[in-house]
C-alpha positions as a LaTeX table, in Angstrom:
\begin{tabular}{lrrr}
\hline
Residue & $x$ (\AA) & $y$ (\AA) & $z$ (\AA) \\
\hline
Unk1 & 0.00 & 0.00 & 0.00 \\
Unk2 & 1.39 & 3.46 & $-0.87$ \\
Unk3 & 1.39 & 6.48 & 1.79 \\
Unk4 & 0.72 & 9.81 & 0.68 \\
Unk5 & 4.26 & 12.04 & 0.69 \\
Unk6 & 5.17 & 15.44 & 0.50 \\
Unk7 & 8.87 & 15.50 & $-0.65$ \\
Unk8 & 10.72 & 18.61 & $-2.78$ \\
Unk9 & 14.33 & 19.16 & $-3.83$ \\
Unk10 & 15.47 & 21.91 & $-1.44$ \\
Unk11 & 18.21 & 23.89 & $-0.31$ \\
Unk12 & 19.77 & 26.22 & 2.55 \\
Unk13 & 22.00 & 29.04 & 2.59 \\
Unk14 & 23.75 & 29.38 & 6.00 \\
Unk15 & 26.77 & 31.81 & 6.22 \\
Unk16 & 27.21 & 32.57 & 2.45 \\
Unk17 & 27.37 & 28.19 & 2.03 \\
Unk18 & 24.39 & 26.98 & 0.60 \\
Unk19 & 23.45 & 22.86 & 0.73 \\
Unk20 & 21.02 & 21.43 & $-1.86$ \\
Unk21 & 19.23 & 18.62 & $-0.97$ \\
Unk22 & 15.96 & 16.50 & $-1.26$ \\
Unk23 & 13.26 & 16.27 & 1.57 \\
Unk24 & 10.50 & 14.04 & 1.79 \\
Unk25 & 7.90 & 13.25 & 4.91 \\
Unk26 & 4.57 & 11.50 & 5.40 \\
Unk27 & 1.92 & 13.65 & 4.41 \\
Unk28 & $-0.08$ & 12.39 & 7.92 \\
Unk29 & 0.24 & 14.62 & 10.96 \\
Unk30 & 3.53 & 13.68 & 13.48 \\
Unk31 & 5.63 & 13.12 & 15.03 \\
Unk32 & 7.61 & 10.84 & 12.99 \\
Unk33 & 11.39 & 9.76 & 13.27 \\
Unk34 & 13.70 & 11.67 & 10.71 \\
Unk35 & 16.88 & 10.51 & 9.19 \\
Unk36 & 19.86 & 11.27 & 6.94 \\
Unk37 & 20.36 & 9.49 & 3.88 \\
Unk38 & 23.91 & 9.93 & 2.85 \\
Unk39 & 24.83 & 9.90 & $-0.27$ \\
Unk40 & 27.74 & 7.90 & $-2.43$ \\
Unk41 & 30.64 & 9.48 & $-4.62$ \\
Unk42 & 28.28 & 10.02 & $-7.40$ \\
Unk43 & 26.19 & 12.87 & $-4.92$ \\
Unk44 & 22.70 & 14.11 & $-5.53$ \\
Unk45 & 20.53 & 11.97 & $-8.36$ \\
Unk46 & 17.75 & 11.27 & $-8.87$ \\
Unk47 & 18.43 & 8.06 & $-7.18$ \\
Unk48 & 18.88 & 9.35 & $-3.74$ \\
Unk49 & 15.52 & 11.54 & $-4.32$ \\
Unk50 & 13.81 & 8.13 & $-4.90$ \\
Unk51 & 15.37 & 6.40 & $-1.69$ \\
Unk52 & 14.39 & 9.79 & 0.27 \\
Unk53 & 10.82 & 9.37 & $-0.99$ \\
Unk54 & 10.75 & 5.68 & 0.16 \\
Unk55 & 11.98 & 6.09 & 3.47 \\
Unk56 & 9.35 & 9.25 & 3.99 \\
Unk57 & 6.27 & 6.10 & 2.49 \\
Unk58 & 7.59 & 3.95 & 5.10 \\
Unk59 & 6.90 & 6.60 & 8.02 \\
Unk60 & 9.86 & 8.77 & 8.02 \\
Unk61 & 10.95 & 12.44 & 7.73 \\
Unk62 & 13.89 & 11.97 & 5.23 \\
Unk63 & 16.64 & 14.62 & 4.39 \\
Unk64 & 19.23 & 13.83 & 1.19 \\
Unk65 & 21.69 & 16.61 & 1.44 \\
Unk66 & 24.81 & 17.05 & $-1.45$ \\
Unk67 & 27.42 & 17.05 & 0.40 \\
Unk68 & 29.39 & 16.67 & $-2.46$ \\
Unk69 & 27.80 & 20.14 & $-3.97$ \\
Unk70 & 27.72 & 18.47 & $-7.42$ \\
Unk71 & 31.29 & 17.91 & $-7.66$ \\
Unk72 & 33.10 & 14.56 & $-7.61$ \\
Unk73 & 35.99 & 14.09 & $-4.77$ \\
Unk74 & 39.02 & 14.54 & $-6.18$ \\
Unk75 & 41.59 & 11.76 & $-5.37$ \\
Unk76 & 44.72 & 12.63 & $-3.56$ \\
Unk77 & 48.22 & 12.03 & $-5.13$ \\
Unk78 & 48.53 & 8.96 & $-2.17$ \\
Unk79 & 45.55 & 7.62 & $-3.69$ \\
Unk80 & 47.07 & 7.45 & $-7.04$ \\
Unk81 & 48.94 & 4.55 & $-8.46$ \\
Unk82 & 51.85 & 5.35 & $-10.50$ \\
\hline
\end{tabular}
């Protein structure tokens, strides 16, 4: 059975750094637990808007933040194999 969501891609601008992100929640009144879903190296998709979404269906307020701002991680010259 699906649940009735509210999600939207978001974003905050605290002290001139701002975070995009995805937020989803049941649409039903609270309280309801929350959680983080972290993202991997590839950052914000439209993947990790679908996971946020299923998490809020199952009951939860879900936050996806890109914390990798859209940028891969660079590797570090120890990472590197010559």
């Amino acid at each position: 059975m699906a649940r009735c969501i509210l999600s939207l891609h978001a974003g905050d601008e605290t002290g001139g750094d701002f975070v995009d992100g995805y937020v989803a929640r049941p649409a039903t009144p609270g309280p309801h637990p929350g959680l983080v879903v972290i993202s991997g190296m590839g950052g914000l998709n439209w993947f990790q808007g679908e996971i946020t979404c299923a998490f809020a269906r199952g009951g939860f307020v879900a936050v996806a933040p890109d914390l990798f701002d859209d940028a891969l991680p660079l590797a570090s010259d120890a990472d590197v194999e010559e």
